[in-house]
N, C-alpha and C positions, 0 to 999 in steps of 0.2 A: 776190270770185269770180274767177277764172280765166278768163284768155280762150281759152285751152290745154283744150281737150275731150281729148284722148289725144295721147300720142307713138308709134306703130307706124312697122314698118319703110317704106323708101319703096316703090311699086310701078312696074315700069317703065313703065306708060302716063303716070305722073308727071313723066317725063323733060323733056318741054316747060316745063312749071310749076316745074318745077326751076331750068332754065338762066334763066326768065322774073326767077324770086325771085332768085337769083345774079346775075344783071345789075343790079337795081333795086338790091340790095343795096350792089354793089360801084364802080355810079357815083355811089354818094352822096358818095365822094370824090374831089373835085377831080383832085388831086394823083396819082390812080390812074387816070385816066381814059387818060392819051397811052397806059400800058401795054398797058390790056385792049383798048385799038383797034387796039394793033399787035399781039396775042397774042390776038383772039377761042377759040383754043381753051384757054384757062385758064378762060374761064366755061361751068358747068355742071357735069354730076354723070356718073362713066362709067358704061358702061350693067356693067361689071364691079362695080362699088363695088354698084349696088342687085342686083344678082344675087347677089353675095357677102352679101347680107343687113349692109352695111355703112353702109348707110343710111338714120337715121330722121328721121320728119316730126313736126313737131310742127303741129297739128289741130285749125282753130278750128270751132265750132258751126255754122258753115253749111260745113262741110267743107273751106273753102280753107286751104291750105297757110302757115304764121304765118311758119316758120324749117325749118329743116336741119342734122343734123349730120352727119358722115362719120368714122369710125374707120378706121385702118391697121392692124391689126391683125400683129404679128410673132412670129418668134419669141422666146422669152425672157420677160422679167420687163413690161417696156416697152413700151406701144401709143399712138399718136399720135392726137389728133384734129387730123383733117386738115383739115377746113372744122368752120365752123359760121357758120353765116348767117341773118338775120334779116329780115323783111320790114320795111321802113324806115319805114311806116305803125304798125308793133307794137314798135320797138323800146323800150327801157326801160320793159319792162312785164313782165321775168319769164320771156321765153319764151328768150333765150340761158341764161339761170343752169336752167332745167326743162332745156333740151336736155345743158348740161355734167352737170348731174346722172343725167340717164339713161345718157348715153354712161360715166362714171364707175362708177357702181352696173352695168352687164352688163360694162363692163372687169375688175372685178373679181371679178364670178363666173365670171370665165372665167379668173380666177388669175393678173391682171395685177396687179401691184406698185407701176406705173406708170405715170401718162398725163402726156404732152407735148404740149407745143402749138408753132407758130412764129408770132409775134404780132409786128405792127406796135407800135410806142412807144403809141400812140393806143390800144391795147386794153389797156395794162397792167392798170390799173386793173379792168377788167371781172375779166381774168384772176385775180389778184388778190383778188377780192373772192370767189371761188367755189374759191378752194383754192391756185390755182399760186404756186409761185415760184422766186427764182433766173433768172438773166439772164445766159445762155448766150451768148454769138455764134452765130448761125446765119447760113446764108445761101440764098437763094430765087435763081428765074429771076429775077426783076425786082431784086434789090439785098441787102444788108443787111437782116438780120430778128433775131430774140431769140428762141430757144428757154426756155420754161420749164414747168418741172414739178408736178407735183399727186400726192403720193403716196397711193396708195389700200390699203384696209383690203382683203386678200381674205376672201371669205366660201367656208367650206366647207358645203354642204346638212346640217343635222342630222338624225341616225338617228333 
C-alpha cells in the first residue's frame, strides 16, 4: 500500500510547510549545511512556481505534505525539474520516484520531449533508477553540479 493518498498541485497557504519540508530535507546533509546558512533564501518554494501551477505535493492520509516537486517549464522541447524533495521521515519509500513520475507524464502532455534534472553525485543513482542519464557539467550557486536527462514519450489526446 502506498503511503502517497494523491499528488495535486501545491496551494499557496502550503508555503510554510513547504520551506518547513525543504529545510528538513536539505539539512540532512552535512556537507550542505555551511551553504544553506549562508544562503537561507535558496530554501523554499516561490510563491510564483505555486501560482504558476508549477508545483505538486505529494499527500499522505492524514493530509501532511510527504515531498515536492517543482518544474521549469520553457520554451522548446526541454523542461527541468527544478527541485524535488522528500520528507527525511518518508524517504526510500516511493514518494521521489511517484513525484518524478507525475512531473514526467504532465511534461509530456504538454509536448515536452525532455526532462533535466541538476543532481548532486549522491543522487545519481535515484536519478538513474527513474529514467535519466548522461552526465553533463552543470553548475549551480553553490559549486559544481551534473546535469542529466530523461527522455520522454509525448502523448497526443485521442479523437
Amino acid at each position: 500500500m502506498s503511503l502517497v493518498m494523491e499528488i495535486r498541485f501545491a496551494d499557496a497557504a502550503e508555503s510554510s510547510a513547504l520551506r518547513f519540508l525543504h529545510e528538513r530535507s536539505s539539512y540532512l546533509w552535512e556537507a550542505d549545511r555551511a551553504d544553506l546558512e549562508a544562503h537561507p533564501d535558496a530554501l523554499g518554494v516561490a510563491p510564483e512556481a505555486i501560482a504558476e501551477a508549477r508545483v505538486r505535493v505529494a499527500v499522505g492520509a492524514d493530509g501532511g505534505l510527504l515531498g515536492f516537486s517543482v518544474v521549469a517549464y520553457a520554451p522548446g522541447e526541454v523542461c527541468e525539474l527544478d527541485d524535488l524533495f522528500v520528507d527525511p521521515d518518508f524517504m526510500r519509500m516511493g514518494i521521489g520516484r511517484r513525484l518524478v513520475e507525475d512531473a514526467a507524464t504532465r511534461a509530456a502532455s504538454a509536448g515536452y520531449r525532455q526532462l533535466t534534472v541538476v543532481s548532486h553525485e549522491r543522487n545519481f543513482a535515484f536519478y538513474e533508477s527513474v529514467g535519466f542519464s548522461g552526465r553533463e557539467p552543470a553548475s549551480t550557486r553553490f559549486g559544481p553540479a551534473t546535469l542529466l536527462r530523461r527522455p520522454l514519450t509525448v502523448t497526443t489526446p485521442s479523437l
